[in-house]
C-alpha positions in Angstrom: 337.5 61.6 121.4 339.0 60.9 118.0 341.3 58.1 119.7 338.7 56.4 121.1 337.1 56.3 118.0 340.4 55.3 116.2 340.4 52.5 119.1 337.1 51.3 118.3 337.4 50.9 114.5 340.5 48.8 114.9 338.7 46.5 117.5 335.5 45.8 115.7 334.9 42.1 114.7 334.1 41.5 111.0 331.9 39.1 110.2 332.8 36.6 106.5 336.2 38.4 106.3 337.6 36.3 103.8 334.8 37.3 101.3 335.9 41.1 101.6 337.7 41.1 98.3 340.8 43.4 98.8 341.3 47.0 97.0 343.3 46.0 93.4 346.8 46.7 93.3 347.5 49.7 90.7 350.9 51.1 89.3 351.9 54.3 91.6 350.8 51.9 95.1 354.3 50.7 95.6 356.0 54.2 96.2 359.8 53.1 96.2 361.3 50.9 92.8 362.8 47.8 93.8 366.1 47.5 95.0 367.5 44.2 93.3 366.9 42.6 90.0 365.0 39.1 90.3 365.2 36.7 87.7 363.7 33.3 86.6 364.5 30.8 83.6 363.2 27.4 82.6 364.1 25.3 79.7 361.5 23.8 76.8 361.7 20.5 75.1 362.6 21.0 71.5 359.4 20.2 69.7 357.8 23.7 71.7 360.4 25.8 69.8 357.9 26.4 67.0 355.0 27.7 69.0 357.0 29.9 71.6 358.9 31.7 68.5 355.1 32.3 67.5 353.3 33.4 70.3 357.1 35.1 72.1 355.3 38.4 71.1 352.2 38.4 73.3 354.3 36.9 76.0 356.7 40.1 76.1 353.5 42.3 75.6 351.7 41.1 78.8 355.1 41.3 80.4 355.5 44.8 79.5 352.5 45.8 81.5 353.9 45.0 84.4 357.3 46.5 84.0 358.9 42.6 83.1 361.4 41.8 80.7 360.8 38.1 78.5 363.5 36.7 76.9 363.5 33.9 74.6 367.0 31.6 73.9 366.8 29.1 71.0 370.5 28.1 71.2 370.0 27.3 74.7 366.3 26.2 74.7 365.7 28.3 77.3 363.2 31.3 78.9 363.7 33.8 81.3 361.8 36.6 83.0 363.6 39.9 85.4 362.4 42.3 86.6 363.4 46.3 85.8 363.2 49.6 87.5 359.9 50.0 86.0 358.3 47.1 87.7 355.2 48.4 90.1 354.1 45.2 91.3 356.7 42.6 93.0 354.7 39.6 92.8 354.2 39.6 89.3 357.5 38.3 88.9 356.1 35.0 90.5 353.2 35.3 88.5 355.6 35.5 85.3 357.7 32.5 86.5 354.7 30.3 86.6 353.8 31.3 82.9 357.1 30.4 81.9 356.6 27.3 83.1 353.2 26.5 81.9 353.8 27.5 78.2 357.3 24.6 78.9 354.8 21.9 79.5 352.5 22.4 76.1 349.9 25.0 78.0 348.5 27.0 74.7 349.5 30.7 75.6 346.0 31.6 75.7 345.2 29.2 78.8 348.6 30.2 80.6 348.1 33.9 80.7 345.1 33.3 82.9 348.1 33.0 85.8 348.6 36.8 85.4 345.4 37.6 87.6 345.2 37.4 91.3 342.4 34.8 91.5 344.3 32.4 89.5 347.1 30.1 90.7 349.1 27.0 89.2 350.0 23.8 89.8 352.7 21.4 87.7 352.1 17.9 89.7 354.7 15.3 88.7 353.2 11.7 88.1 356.2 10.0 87.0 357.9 8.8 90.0 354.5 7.8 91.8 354.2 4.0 90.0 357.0 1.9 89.1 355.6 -0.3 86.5 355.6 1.6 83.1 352.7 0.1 82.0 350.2 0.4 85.7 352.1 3.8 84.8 350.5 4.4 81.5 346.8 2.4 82.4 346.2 4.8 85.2 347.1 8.1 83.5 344.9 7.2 80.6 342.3 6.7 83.6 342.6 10.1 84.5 342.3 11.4 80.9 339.0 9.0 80.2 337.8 7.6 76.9 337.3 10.7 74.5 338.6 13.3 77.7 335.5 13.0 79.3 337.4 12.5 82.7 339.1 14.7 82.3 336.5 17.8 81.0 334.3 16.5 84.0 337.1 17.8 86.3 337.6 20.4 84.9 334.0 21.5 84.8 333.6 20.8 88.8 337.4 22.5 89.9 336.9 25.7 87.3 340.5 24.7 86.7 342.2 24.2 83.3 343.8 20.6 83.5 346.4 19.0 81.3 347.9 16.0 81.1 351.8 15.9 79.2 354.0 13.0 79.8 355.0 12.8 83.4 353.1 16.0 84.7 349.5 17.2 85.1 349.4 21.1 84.7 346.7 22.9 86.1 345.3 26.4 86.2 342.9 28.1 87.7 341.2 29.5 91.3 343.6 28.2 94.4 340.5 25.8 95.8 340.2 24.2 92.5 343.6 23.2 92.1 343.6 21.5 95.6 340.6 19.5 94.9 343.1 18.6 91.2 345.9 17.6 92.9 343.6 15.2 95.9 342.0 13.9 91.9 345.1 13.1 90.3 347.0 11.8 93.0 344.2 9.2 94.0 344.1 8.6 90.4 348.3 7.6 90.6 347.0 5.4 93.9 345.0 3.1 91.8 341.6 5.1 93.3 339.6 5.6 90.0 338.6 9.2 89.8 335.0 8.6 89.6 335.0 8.5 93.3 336.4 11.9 93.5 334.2 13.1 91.0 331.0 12.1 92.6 332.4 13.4 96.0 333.0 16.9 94.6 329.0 16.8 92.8 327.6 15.7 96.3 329.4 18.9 97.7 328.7 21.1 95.5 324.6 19.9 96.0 325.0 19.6 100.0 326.5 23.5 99.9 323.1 24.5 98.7 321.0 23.5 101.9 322.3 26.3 104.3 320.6 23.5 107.6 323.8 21.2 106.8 326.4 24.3 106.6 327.5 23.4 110.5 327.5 19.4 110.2 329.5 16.7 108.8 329.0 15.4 105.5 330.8 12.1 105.9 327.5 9.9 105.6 326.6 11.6 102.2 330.3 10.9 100.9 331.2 7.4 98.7 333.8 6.1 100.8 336.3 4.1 98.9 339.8 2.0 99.8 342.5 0.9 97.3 342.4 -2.7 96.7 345.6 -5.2 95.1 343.5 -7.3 92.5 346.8 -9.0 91.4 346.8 -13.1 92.3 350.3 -14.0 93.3 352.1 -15.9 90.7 352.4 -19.9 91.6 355.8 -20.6 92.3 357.6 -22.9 90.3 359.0 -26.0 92.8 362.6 -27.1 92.0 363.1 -30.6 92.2 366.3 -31.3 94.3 368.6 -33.2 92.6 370.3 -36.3 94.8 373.0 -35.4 97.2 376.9 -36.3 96.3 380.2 -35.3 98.2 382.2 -34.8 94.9 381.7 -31.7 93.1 380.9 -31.5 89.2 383.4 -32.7 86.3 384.9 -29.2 84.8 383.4 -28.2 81.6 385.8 -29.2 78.6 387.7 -25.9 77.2 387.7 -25.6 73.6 391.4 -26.7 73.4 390.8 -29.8 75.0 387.5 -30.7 72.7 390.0 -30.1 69.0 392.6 -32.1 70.9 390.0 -35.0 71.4 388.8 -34.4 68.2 392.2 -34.5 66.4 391.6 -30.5 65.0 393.8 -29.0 66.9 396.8 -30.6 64.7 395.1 -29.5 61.3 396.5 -26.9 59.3 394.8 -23.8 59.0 393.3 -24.9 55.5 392.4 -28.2 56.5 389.9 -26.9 59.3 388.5 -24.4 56.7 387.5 -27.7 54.2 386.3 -29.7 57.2 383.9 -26.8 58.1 383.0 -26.2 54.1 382.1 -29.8 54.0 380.0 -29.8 57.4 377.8 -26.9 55.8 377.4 -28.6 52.5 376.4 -32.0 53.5 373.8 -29.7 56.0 372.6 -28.2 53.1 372.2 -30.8 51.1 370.1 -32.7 53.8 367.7 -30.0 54.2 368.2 -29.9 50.5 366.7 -33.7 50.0 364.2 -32.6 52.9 362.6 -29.8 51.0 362.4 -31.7 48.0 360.7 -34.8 49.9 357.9 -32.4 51.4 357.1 -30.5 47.5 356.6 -34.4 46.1 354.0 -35.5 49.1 351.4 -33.4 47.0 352.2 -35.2 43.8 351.6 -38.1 45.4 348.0 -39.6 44.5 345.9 -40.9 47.5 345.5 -44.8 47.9 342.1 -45.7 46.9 340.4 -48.0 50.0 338.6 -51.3 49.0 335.7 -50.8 51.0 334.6 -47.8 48.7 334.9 -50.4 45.6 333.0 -53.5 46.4 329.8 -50.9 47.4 329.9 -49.4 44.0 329.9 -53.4 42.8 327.2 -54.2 45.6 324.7 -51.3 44.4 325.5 -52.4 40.6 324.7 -56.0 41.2 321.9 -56.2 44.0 319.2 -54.8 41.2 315.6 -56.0 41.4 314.5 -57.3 38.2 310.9 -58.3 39.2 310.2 -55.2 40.3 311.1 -53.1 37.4 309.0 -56.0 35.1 305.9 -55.1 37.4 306.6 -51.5 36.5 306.9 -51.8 32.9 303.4 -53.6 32.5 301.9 -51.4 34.8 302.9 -48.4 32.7 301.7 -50.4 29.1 298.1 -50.6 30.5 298.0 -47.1 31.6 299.0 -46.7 28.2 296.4 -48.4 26.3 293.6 -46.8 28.4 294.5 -43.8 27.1 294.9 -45.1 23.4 291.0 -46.0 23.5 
């Protein structure tokens, strides 16, 4: 009776298995120490020295929980994590590994030891080898960042992932889902796809996962549906104009021998070429000289007066009306005498 029941337990089906959360591994679970030390090491840029000598001392306290040695090189520019004898958990050495990494590529420590926990994974995508052109190169990775980061902390908010972007590599951190939907983002991004797309793809998702009647069919028709297009015009090219066909080939080019010997040089003394060339520069100089001088004068120079602008100043002088100013004179007296009286 107890082995049919054994029998049965083992064959049940279970319903949503992958939301059974398994029991947490504790120290004492593994019952054996491990046989062989593992290792990993990664170097740092230079300008990282600073902070890692800073924050070296959490590193090697998380580390410690979990039975892991941390060591920091400076000569080298390198870190390294091993595990001991005291190490209960095997697959925090992975963990550790991808920590190491993280805090090379400018991850604050605070961000990176999120890896530690089981939920969390990482991902270091490498953007640098995915457009040749530096500049399409640096356009699109400011695309993926966005004016003032908003891009960027949009993604973030939708994937629950931590994203940064460092020279030629987007770090990211956080649940294993997230970082898939990162990488589709980023790569996309790299394609010349702008991540808007993605963005309003992954809030149309995250609405349609609410109405439990569309759970069994496809969500295609709700999707933007985008395709990469090459908005570069070809270049014109330049036609050369065929020059007129002849059987003989081209005259050799003079060597500079044979232009002093048609010059008569080549027979001057040493001295003698060294005046010539002295005399050359200052007779150039003395032209340019006589040139500069020529152009400082022109504003000294006053402007020609024309004779058009003279005979009018004559004209309005002349072509007075001396009636019409007597008319106006006696006019004026008899206003005058009116009000005398």
């Amino acid at each position: 009776m107890e082995e049919d029941k054994e029998e049965t337990k083992t064959t049940d089906v279970v319903e949503d298995a992958w939301k059974i959360a398994p029991p947490p591994f504790k120290p004492g679970d593994m019952k054996h120490s491990l046989v062989e030390e593992s290792s990993f090491a990664t170097l740092f840029p230079k300008y990282r020295e600073q902070y890692l000598k800073q924050c070296w001392p959490l590193v090697q306290k998380k580390m410690e929980e979990f039975g892991i040695v941390a060591e920091l090189d400076l000569i080298e520019g390198s870190m390294m994590v091993k595990t001991t004898t005291k190490t209960w958990d095997p697959t925090m050495i992975l963990k550790a590994r991808d920590l190491i990494k993280l805090l090379s590529r400018s991850v604050p420590f605070e961000q990176a030891v999120r890896v530690m926990e089981d939920e969390n994974g990482c991902d270091i995508i490498k953007i640098g080898s995915m457009v040749r052109n530096k500049e399409k190169f640096v356009k699109r990775r400011q695309r993926l960042i966005g004016p003032k980061g908003c891009t960027l902390k949009s993604i973030e908010l939708l994937t629950g992932c931590y994203v940064l972007v460092q020279g030629n590599t987007v770090s990211a951190l956080g649940p294993y889902r997230g970082l898939i939907e990162v990488r589709k983002v980023v790569e996309d991004t790299m394609r010349n796809i702008h991540p808007i797309y993605n963005i309003k793809a992954m809030m149309i998702k995250r609405e349609l996962k609410k109405d439990p009647k569309l759970a069994n069919e496809s969500w295609d028709r709700f999707l933007p549906k985008f395709s990469g297009k090459n908005v570069s015009k070809p270049k014109p090219k330049k036609k050369k104009q065929k020059k007129p066909y002849t059987p003989f080939p081209p005259a050799q080019p003079e060597s500079k021998v044979d232009q002093q010997l048609r010059t008569g040089e080549y027979f001057l003394k040493k001295d003698e070429i060294r005046e010539n060339w002295m005399r050359k520069k200052k007779e150039k100089q003395a032209e340019a000289e006589k040139k500069r001088q020529e152009k400082r004068e022109e504003s000294f120079v006053a402007p020609e007066e024309s004779a058009s602008s003279s005979s009018k100043a004559h004209s309005n002088s002349s072509d007075v009306d001396v009636e019409a100013l007597k008319r106006k004179v006696k006019l004026a007296n008899k206003k005058r005498k009116k009000f005398d009286v």
